[in-house]
Backbone as CSV, one residue per row, in Angstrom:
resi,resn,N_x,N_y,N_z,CA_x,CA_y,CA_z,C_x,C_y,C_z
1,UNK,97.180,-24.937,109.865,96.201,-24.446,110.827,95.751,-23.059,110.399
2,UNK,94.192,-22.831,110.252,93.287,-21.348,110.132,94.244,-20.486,110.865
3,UNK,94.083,-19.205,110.734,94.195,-17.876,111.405,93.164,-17.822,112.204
4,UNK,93.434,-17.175,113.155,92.253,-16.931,114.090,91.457,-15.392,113.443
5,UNK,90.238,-15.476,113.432,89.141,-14.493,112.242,90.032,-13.297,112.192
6,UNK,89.636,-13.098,113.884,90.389,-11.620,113.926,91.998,-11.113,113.389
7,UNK,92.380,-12.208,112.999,94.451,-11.650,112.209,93.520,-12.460,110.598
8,UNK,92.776,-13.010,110.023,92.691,-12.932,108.682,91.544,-11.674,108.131
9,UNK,90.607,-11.118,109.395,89.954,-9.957,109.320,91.298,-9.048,108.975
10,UNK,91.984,-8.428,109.640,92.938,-7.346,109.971,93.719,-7.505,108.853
11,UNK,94.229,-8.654,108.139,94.888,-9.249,106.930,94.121,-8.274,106.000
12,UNK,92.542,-8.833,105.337,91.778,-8.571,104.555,91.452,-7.043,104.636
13,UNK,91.489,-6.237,105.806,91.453,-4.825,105.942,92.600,-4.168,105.840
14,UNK,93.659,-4.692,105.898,95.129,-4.318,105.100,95.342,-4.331,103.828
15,UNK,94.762,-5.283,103.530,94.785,-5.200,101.541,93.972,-4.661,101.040
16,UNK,92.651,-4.146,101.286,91.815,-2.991,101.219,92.318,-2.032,101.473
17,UNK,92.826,-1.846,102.163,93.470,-0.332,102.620,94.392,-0.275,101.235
18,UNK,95.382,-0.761,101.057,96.114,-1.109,100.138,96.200,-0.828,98.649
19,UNK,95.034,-1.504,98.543,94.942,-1.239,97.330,94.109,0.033,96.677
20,UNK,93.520,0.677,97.915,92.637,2.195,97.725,93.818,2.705,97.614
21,UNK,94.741,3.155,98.321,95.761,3.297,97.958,96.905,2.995,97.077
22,UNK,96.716,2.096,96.066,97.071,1.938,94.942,96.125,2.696,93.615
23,UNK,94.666,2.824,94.152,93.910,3.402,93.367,94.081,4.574,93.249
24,UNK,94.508,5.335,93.940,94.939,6.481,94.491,95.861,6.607,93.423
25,UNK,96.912,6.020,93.644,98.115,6.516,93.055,97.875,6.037,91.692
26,UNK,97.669,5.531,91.161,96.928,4.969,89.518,96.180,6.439,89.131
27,UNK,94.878,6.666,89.611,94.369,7.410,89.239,94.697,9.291,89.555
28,UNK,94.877,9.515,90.386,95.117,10.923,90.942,94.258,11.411,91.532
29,UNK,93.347,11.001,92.045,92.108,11.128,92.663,91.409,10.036,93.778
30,UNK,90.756,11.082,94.117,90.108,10.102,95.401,88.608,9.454,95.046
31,UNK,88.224,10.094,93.643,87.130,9.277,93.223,87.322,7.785,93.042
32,UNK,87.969,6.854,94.029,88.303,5.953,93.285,87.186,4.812,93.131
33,UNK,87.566,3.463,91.653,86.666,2.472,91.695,86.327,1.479,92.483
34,UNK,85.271,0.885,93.409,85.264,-0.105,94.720,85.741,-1.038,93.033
35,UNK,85.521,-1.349,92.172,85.594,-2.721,91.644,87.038,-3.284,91.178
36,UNK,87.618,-1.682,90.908,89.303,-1.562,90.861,90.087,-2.086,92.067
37,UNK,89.523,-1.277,93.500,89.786,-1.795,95.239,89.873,-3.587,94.718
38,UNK,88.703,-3.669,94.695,88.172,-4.967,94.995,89.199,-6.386,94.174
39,UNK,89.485,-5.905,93.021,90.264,-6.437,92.127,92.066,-6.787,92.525
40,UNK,92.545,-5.530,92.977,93.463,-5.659,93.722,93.992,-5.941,94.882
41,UNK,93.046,-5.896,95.983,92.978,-6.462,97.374,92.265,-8.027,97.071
42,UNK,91.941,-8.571,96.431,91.285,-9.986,95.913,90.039,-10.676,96.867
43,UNK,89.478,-9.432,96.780,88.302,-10.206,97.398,86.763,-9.034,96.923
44,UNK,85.708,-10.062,97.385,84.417,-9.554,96.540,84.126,-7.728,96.848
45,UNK,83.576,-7.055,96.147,82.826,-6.022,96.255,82.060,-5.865,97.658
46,UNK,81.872,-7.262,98.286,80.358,-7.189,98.859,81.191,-7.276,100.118
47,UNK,83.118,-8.037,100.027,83.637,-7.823,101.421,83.754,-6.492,101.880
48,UNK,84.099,-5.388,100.930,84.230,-4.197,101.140,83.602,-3.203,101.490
49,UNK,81.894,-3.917,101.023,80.884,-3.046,101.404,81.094,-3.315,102.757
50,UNK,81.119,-4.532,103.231,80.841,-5.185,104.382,81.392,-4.056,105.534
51,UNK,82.491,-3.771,105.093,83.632,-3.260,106.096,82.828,-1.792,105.850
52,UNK,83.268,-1.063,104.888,82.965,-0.162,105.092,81.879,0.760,103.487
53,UNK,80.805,0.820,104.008,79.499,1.077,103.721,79.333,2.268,102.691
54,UNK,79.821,3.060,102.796,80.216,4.492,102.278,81.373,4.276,101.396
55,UNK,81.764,4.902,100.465,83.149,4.981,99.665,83.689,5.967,100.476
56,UNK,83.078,6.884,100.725,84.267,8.202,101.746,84.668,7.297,102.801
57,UNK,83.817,6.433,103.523,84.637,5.866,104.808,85.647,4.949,104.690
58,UNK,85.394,4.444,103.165,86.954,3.018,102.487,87.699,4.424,102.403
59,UNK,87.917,5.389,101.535,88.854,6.726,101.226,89.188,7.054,103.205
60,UNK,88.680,7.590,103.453,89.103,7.586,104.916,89.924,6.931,105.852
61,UNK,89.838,5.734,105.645,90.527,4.790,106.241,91.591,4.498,105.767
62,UNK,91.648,4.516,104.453,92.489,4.589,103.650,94.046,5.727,103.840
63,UNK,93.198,6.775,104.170,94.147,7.791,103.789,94.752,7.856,105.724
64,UNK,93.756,7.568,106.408,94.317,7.748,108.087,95.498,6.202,108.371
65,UNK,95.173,5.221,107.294,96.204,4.016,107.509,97.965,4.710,106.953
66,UNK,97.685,5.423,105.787,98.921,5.920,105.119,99.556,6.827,106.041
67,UNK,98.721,8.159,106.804,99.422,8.865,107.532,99.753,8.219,108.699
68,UNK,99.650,7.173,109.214,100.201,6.404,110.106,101.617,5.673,109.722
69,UNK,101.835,6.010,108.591,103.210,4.975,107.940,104.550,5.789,108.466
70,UNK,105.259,5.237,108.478,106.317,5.541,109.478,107.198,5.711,108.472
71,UNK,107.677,7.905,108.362,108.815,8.329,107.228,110.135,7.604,107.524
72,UNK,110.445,7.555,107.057,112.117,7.260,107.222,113.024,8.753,106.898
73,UNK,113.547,8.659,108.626,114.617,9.402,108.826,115.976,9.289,108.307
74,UNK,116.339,10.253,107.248,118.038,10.133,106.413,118.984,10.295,107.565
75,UNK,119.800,9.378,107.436,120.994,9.740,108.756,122.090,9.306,107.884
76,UNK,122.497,10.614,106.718,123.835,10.270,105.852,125.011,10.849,106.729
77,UNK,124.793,11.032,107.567,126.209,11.786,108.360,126.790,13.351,108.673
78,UNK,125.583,13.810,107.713,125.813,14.984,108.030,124.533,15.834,107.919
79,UNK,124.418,17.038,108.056,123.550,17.502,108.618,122.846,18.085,107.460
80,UNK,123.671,18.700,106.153,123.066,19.508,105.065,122.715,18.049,103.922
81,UNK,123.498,17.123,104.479,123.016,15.694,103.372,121.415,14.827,103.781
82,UNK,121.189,15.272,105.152,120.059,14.780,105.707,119.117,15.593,105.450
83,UNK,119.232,16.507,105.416,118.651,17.601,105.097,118.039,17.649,103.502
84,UNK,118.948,17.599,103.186,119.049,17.064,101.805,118.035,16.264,100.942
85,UNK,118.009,15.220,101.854,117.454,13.585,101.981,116.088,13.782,102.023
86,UNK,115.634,14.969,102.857,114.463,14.822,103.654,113.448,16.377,102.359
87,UNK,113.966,16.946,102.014,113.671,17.800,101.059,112.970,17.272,99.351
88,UNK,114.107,16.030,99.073,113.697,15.215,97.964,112.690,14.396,98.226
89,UNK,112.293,13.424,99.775,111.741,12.749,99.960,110.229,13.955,99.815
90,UNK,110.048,15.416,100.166,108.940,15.627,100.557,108.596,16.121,99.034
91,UNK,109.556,16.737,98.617,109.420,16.962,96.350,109.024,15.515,95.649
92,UNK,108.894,14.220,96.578,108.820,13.310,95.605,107.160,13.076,96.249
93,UNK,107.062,13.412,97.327,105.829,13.020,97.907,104.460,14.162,97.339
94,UNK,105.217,14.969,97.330,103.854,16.125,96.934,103.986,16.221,95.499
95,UNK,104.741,15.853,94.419,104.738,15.438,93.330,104.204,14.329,92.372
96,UNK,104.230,13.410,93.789,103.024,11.937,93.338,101.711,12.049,93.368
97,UNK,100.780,11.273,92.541,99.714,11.084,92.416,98.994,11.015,93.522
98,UNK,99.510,9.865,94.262,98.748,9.756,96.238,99.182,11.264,96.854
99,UNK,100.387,11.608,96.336,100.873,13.086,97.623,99.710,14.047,97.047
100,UNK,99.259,14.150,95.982,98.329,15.784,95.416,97.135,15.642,96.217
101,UNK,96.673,13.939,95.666,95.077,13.315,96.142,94.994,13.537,97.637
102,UNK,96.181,12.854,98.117,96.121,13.283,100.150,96.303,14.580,100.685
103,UNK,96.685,15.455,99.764,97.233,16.899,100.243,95.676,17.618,100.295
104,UNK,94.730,17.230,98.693,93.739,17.819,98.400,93.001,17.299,99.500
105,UNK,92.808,16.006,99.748,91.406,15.657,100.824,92.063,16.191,102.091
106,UNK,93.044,16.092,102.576,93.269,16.588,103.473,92.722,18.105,104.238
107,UNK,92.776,19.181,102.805,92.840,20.200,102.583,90.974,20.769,102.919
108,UNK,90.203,19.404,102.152,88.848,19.499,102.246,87.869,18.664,102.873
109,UNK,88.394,18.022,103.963,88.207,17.131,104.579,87.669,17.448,106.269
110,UNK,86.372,17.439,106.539,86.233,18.253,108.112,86.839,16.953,108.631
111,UNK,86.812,15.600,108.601,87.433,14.318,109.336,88.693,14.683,109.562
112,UNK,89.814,15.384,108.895,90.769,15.057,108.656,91.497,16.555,109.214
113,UNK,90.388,17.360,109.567,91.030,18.661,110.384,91.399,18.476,111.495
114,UNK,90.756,17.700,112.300,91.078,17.441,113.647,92.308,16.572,113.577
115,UNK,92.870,15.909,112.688,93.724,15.246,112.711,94.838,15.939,112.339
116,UNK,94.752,16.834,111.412,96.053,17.218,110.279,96.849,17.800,111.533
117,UNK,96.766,18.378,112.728,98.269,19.259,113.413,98.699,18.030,114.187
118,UNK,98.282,17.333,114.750,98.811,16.103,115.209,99.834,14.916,114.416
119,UNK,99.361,15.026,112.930,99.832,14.293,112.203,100.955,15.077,111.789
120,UNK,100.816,16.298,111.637,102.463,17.270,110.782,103.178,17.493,112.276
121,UNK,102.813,17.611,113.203,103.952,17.667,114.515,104.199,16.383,114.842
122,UNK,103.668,15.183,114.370,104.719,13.940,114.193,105.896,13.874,113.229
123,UNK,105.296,14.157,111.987,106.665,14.228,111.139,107.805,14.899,110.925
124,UNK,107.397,15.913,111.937,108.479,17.611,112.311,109.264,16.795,113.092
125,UNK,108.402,16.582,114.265,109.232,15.853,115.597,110.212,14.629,114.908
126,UNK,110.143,14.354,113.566,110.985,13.402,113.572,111.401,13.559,112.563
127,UNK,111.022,14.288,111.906,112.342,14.777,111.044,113.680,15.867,111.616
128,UNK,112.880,16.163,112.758,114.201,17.195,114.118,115.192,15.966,114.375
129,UNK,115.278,14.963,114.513,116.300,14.532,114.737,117.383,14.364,114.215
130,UNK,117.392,14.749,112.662,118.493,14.961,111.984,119.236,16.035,112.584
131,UNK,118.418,17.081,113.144,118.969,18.361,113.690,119.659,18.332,114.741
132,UNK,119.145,17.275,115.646,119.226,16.526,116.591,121.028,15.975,116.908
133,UNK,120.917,14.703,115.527,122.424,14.484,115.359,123.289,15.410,115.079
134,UNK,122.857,16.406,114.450,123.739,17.365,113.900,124.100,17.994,115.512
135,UNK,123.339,18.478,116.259,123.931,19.033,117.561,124.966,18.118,118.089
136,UNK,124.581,16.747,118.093,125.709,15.636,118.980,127.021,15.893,118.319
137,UNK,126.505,15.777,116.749,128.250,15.754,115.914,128.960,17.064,115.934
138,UNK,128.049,18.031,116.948,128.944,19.008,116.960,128.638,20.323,115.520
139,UNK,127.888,20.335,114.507,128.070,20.440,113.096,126.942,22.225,113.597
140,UNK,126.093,22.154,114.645,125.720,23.198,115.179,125.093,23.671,116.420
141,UNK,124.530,24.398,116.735,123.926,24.817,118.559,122.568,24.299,118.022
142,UNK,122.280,23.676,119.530,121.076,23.324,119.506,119.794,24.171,119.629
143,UNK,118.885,23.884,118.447,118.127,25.253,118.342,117.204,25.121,119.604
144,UNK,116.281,26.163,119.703,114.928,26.531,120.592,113.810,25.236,120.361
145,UNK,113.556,24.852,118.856,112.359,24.053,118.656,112.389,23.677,117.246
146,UNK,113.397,22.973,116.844,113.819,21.852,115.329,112.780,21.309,114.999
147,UNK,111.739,21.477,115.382,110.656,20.689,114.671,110.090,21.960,113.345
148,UNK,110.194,23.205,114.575,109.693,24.249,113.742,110.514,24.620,112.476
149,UNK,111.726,24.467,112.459,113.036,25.121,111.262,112.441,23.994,110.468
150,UNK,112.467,22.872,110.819,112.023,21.490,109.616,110.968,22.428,108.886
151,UNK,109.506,22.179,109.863,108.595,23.178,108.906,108.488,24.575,108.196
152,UNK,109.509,25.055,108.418,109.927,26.199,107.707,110.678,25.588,106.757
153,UNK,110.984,24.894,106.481,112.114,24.213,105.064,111.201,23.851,104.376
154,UNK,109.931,22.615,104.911,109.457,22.247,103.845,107.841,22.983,103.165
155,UNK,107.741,23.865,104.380,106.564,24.751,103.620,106.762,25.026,102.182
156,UNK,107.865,25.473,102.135,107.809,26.743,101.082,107.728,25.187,99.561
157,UNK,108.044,24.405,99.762,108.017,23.265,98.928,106.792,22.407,98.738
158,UNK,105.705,22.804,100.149,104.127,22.507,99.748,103.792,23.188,99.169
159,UNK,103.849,24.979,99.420,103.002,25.694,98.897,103.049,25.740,97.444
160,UNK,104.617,25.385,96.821,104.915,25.214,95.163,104.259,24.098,94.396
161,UNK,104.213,23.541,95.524,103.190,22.112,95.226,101.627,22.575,95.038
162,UNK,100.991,23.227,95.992,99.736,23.016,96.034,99.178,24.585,95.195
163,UNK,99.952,25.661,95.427,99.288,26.716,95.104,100.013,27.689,94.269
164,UNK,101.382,27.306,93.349,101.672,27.945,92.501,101.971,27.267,91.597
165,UNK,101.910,26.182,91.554,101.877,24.920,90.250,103.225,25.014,89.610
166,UNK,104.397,25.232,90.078,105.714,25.591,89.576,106.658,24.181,89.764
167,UNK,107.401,24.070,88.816,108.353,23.162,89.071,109.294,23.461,90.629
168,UNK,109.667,22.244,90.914,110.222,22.179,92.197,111.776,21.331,92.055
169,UNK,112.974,22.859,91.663,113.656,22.109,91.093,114.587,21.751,91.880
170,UNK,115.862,21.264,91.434,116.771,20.834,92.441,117.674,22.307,93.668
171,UNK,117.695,23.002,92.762,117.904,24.728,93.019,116.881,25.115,93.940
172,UNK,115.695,24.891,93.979,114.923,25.974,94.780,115.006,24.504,96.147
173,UNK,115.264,23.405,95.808,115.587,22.663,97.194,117.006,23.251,97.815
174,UNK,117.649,22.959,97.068,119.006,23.526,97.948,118.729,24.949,98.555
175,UNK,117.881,25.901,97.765,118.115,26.958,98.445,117.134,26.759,99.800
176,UNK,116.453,25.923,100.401,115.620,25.617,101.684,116.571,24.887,102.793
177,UNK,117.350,24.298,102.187,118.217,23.312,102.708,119.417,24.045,103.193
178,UNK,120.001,25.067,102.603,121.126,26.541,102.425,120.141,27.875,103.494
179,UNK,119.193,27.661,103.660,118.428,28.375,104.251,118.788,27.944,106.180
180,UNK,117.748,27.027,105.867,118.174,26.511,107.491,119.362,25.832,108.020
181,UNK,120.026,25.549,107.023,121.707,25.652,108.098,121.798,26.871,107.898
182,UNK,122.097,27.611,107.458,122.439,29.937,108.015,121.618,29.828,109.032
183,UNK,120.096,29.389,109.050,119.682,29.631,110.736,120.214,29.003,111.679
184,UNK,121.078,27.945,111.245,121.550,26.658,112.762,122.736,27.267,113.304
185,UNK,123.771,28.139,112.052,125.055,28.509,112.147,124.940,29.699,112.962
């Protein structure tokens, strides 16, 4: 039995999404090819126009489907290992091809201003819960506002990313990670 339009529509706008986002990460850029899209999501040029008309509005959609993806929270048991967890995950993200391309449009993007504090006080708010467990297990006092110490850890690991072009080594993580437990203690 068919799909009903609307779940093989939503199907076909998932693998578009998809694969811009594979283009993404292939290329390093957001110039990407509709015929490359088109090739990898498996369907015509002309479905894609269909959907969306503009290449900035396929890139758009594209990039607002990804910041909707749900991080995964480290819960190794302790508080400087989660910590830990969550430091490598953001050195591996702003180190990838999709993390530079999404950081840059983000960066130059009027669509994507109204969005960007909504979207980083989701991932604070949930990356605090490591901080979170750490209060239950006892490991420290519960701070004023753990969303904020998160973003103080991983700033200093965008800005090496985006605006001093420096390696981001295992050392200058620990020392972010060695940072905000002295503030928890």
């Amino acid at each position: 039995m068919n799909e009903p339009s609307h779940r093989r529509g939503k199907v076909v706008d998932d693998n578009i999404l998809r694969a811009v986002i594979s283009v993404i990460e292939e290329s390093g850029t957001l110039l990407i090819k509709v015929d490359r899209v088109a090739e990898l999501a498996g369907v015509n040029k002309t479905t894609i126009y269909r959907r969306f008309p503009k290449r900035d509005d396929l890139v758009l959609a594209a990039i607002l489907a990804q910041a909707e993806t749900v991080v995964p929270i480290p819960d190794v048991g302790s508080l400087r290992g989660d910590l830990w967890e969550i430091v490598v995950m953001v050195r591996a993200t702003v180190a990838s091809n999709l993390g530079r391309a999404l950081l840059s449009a983000s960066a130059a993007s009027p669509e994507l201003d109204e969005l960007r504090p909504a979207y980083w006080q989701t991932r604070f708010d949930a990356a605090a819960k490591v901080i979170d467990r750490a209060v239950e297990r006892g490991e420290c006092a519960a701070p004023q506002d753990p969303g904020l110490l998160i973003e103080l850890m991983v700033a200093p690991i965008h800005f090496r990313a985006t605006q001093v072009g420096v390696d981001i080594s295992d050392e200058f993580l620990a020392v972010q990670v060695d940072r905000l437990v002295a503030a928890l203690r």
